[in-house]
C-alpha positions in Angstrom: -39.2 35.7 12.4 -36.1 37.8 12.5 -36.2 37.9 8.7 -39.4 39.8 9.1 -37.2 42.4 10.7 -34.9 42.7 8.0 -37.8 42.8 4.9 -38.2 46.3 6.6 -34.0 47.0 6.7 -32.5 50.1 5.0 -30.0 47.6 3.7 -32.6 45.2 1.8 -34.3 48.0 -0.2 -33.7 46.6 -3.3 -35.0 43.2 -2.0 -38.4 44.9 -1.3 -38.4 46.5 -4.3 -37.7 43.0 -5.9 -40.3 41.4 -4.2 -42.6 44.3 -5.2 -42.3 43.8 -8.7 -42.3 40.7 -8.9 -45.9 40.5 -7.2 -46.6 43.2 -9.8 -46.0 41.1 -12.7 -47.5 38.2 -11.2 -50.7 40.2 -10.9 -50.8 41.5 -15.3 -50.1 37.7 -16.0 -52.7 36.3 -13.7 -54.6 38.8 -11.3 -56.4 40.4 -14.1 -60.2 39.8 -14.5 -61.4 38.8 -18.0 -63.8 42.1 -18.0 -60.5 43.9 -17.7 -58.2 42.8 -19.7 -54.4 43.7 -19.1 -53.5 46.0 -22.2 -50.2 47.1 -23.9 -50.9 50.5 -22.2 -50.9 48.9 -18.8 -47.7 46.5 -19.2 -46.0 50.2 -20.6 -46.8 52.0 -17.6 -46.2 49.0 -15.7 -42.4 48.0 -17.0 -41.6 51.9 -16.2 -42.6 51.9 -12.7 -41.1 49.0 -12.1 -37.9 50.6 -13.6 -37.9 53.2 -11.7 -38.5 51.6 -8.2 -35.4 49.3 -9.3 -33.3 52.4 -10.4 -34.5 54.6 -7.7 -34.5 52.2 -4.6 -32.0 54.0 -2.9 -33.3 57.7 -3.5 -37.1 57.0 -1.9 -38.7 60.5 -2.4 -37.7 61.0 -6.4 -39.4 57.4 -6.5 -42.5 58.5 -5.0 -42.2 61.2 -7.7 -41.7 59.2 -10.2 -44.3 57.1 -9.2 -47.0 59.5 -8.7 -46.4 61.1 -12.0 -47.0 57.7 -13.7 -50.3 57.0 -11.7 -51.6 60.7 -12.8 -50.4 59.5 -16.5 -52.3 56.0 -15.6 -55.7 57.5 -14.8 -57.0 58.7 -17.9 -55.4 56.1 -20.0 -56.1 52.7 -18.3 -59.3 51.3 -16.8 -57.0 49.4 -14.2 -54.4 51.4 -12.3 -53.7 48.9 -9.6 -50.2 48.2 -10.5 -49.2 52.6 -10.4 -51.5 53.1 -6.8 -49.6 50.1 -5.6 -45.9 51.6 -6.4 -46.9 54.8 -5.7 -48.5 54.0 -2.1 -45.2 51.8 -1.6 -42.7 54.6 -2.5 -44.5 56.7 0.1 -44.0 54.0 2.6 -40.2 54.0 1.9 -40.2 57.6 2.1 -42.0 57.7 5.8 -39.8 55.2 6.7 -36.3 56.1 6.0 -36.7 60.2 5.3 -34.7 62.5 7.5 -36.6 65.3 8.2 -40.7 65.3 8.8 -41.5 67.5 6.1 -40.8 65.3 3.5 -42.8 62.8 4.9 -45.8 64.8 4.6 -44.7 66.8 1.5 -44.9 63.2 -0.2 -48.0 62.7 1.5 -49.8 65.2 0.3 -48.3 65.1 -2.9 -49.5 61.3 -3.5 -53.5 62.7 -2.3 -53.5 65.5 -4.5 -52.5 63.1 -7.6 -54.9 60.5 -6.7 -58.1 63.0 -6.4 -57.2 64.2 -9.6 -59.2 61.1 -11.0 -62.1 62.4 -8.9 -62.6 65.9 -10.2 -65.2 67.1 -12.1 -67.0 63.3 -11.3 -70.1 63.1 -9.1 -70.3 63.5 -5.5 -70.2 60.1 -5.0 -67.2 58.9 -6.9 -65.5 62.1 -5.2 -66.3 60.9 -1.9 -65.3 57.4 -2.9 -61.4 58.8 -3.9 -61.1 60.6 -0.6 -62.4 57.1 1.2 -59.7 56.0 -1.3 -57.0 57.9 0.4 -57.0 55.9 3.5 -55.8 52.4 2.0 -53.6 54.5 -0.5 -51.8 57.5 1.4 -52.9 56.7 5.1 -51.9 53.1 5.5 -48.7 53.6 3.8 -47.7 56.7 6.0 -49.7 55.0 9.3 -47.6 51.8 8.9 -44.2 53.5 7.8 -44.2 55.8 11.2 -45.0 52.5 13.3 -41.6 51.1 11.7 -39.7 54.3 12.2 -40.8 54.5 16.1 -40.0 50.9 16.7 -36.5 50.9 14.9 -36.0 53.9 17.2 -37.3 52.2 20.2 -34.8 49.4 19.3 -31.8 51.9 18.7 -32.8 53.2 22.0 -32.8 49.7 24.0 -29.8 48.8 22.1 -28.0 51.9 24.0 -29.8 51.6 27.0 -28.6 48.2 27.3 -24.8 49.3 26.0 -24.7 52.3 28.3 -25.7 49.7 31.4 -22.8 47.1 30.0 -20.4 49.8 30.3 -22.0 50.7 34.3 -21.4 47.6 35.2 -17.7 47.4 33.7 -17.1 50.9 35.6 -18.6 49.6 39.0 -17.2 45.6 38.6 -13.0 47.9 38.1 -13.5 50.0 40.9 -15.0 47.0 42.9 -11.6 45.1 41.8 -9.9 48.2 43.0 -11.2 48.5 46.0 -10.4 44.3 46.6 -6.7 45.1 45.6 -6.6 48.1 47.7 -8.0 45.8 50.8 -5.6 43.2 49.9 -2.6 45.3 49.5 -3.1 47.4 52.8 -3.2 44.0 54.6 -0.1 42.4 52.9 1.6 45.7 53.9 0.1 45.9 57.2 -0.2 42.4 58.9 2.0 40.0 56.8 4.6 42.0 55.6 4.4 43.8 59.3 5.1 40.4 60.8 7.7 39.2 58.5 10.0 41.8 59.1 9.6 41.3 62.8 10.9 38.0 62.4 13.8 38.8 59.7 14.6 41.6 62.7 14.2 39.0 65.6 16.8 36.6 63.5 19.1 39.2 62.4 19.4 40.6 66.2 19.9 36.7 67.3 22.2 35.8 64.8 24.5 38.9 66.2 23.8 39.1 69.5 24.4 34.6 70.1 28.2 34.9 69.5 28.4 31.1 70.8 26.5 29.2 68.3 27.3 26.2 66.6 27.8 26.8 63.0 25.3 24.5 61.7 22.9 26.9 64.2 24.5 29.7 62.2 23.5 28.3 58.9 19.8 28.1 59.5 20.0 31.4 61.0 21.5 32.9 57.8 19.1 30.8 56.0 15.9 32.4 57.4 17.0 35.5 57.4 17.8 35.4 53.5 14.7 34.0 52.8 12.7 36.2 55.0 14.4 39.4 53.5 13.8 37.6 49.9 9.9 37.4 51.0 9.5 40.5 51.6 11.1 41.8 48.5 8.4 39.4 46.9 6.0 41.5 49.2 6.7 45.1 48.3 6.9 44.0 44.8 3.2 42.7 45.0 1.8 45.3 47.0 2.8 47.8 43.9 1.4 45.7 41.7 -1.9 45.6 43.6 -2.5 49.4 44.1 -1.3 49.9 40.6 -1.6 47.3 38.4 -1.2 49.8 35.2 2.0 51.6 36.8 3.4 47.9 36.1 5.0 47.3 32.5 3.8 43.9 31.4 3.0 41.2 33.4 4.8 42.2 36.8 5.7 38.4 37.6 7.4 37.7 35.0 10.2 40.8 36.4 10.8 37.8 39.1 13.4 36.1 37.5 15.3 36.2 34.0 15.1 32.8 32.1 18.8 32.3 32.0 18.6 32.5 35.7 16.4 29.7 35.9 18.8 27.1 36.4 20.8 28.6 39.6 17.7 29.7 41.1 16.3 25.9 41.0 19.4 24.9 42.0 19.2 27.2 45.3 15.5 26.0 46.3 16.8 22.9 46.3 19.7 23.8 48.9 17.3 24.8 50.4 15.2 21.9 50.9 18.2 20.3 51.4 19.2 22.7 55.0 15.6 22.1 56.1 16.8 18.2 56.0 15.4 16.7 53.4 17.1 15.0 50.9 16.7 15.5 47.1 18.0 14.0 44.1 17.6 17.0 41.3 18.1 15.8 37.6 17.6 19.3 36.0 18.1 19.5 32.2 20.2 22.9 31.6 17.7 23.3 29.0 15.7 24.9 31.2 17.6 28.2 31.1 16.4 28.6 27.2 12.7 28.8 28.5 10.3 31.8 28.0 9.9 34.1 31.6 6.7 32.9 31.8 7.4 29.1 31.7 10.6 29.2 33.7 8.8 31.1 36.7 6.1 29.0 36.4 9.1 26.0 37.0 10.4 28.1 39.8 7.3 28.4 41.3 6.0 24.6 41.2 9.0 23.1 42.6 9.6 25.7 45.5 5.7 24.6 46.6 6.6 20.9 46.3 9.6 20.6 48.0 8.2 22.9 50.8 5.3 20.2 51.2 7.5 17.1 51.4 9.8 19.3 54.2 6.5 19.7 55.6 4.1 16.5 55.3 6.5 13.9 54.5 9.6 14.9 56.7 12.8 16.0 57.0 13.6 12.1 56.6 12.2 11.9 52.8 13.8 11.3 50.1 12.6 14.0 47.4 13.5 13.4 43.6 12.9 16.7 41.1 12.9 16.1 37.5 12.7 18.8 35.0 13.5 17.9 31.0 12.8 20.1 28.2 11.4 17.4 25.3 10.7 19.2 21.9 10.0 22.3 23.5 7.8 20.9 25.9 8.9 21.3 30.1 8.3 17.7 32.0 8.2 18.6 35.4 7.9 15.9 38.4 8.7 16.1 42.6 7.9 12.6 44.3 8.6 11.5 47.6 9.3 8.1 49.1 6.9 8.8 52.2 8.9 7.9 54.9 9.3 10.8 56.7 8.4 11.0 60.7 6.7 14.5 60.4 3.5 13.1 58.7 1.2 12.4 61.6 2.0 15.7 63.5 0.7 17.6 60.2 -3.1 17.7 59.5 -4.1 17.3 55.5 -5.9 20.6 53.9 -7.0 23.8 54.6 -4.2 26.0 52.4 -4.3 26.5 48.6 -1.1 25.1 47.6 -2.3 22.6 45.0 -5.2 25.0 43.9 -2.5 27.8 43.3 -0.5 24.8 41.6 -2.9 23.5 39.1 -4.5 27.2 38.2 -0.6 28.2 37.3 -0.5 25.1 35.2 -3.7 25.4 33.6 -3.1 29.0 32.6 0.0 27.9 30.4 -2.4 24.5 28.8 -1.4 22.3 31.1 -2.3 19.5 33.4 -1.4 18.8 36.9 -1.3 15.1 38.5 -1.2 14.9 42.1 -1.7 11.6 43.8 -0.2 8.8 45.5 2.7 6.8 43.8 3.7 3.9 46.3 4.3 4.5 49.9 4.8 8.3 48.7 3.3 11.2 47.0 4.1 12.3 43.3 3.1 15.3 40.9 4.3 16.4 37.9 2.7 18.0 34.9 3.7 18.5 31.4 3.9 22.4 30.1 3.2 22.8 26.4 5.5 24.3 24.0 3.9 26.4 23.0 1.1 27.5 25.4 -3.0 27.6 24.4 -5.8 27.9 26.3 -7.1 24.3 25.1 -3.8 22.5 25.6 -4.8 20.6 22.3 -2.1 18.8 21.0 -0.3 18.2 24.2 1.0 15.6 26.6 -0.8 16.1 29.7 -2.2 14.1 32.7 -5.3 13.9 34.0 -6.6 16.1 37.4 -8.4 14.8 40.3 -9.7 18.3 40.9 -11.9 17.5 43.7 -9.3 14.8 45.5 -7.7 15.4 48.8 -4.4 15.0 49.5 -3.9 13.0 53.1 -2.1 13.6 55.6 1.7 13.0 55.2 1.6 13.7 51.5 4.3 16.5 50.0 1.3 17.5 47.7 -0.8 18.7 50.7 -1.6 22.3 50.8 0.4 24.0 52.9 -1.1 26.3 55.9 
């Protein structure tokens, strides 16, 4: 029924008016009684009115002008005047409906009355009586029904503004809510994480100068968590600023993590580092890799720090880790399996951190796929990362995800605590 609602449109006034006179025409050729036959007068007066409600459509009140002077031309000329009360009663329709100001509405009103009791004066009291009963189908429908579609298009603007005024409440309430949530988050990053992980970059930093004795290799891991620890908390502070003020940040803020041609070196020192926790890794890293895009290479960095730190953790320091990454027609083939033999499985429990959630989301945000699952005794995932990134991923290589599949215990792909 919507089209209903349009008939009545501002923007379809010609189609009324279209509609009208056709009806019009259909009535001279067969609505016409034989007593009262349709004359050349009538088609005349007729043809003009339809003119003018075609030329006019747009300008409603010099219509209803026009109009009205055609029906006081049409009284004492033609027997039946259906066809001028009909345009004339119409045109004041489209005048209640669409005119600015009130007064016009009831300047065309009672401009349309006046010209139809014309035909009544000077005629007995009944016929008089008869015209003014007249004026209720001809003036008082017309203006009756034109002020119904008037209050209900400005009911509708109304609810319309209502309901665009709310949309923008809730926008205002859901930001500061997210503000708020950022805020929370950020005071306890600074507060309780960060908090603790400078106590232990202090505690190692004091150890590491205050044991003189140690044996080098002691030294080494001593440097190591330090570096990282310090490197963590860099990460940290960086995130905290972007939490309390994600708009003081230019661009995306992670993408300031690491410059594309770094790429290489800094996959090159997670490695290492897997390698000083014990594990050992066979990297076959494509030096294509330092031609990617900020976004893809972190995305790289990111994936492979998480999986080597799970084998380290659930398969052992005893594993044997492989790391692929090959750029293939634009497109980043990414892989970290395990052999499974480590002796640090058992002691670990399976679930209850968000690596592979975090893993997959960062994937799937670039139209990708992430497959993590067992391969042999060990664990394996990899993913493929479009060329060029979509949210579909249509027309890429990609794997299939067991999103709701948990990796077991001494599995690499198990989320870290």
């Amino acid at each position: 029924m919507r089209w209903v609602g349009r008939l009545f449109d501002t923007r379809d006034t010609l189609v009324r008016m279209v509609l009208l006179n056709l009806s019009g025409v259909g009535y001279l050729v067969v609505g016409t009684h034989a007593a009262r036959p349709t004359t050349a007068t009538q088609w005349v007066l007729a043809v003009v009115a339809f003119t003018g409600g075609l030329v006019f459509h747009r300008r409603p009140l010099v219509n209803l002008v026009v109009q009205a002077g055609l029906l006081a031309v049409a009284f004492p000329l033609i027997d039946d005047t259906t066809i001028n009360q009909v345009g004339a009663s119409w045109a004041l329709l489209e005048v209640t409906m669409w005119a600015r100001r009130a007064h016009r509405i009831w300047f065309a009103a009672v401009l349309l009355a006046v010209v139809d009791l014309t035909d009544s004066i000077g005629d007995p009291i009944g016929r008089f009586a008869s015209g003014v009963f007249g004026l209720t189908l001809e003036v008082g429908v017309p203006v009756l029904l034109g002020l119904v579609i008037r209050t209900n298009r400005e009911l509708g603007r109304q609810a319309v503004e209502r309901a665009a005024a709310e949309q923008r409440r809730q926008q205002s309430e859901s930001r500061a809510a997210r503000a708020d949530e950022r805020s929370a988050i950020a005071r306890e990053l600074h507060d309780v994480v960060a908090h603790h992980v400078a106590s232990m970059v202090l505690r190692v930093g004091v150890a590491r100068h205050v044991l003189t004795d140690l044996d080098p290799r002691v030294g080494e891991v001593f440097d190591d968590v330090h570096g990282t620890g310090t490197a963590a908390l860099a990460e940290l502070r960086r995130l905290v600023t972007v939490l309390r003020n994600p708009d003081g940040v230019r661009g995306d803020a992670a993408l300031t993590a690491i410059e594309p041609s770094a790429l290489p070196a800094a996959l090159g020192a997670t490695v290492d580092r897997a390698r000083q926790a014990g594990v050992t890794v066979e990297a076959d890293i494509d030096p294509a890799v330092g031609s990617l895009d900020a976004v893809r290479g972190l995305a790289v960095l990111r994936l492979t720090q998480e999986a080597l730190t799970n084998v380290a953790k659930h398969a052992g320091t005893s594993a044997l880790a492989h790391l692929v990454v090959a750029v293939r027609d634009g497109a980043v083939h990414w892989e970290v399996s395990d052999n499974g033999r480590g002796s640090a499985a058992a002691a670990v429990p399976s679930g209850g951190g968000h690596g592979i959630t975090g893993m997959r989301e960062r994937v799937e945000v670039l139209g990708g796929r992430l497959e993590a699952g067992p391969a042999g005794a060990g664990w394996r995932v990899r993913t493929v990362l479009p060329a060029v990134p979509s949210a579909s991923g249509a027309g890429t290589p990609a794997v299939s995800v067991p999103r709701d599949r948990e990796a077991p215990a001494g599995s690499p792909a198990a989320e870290p605590a």
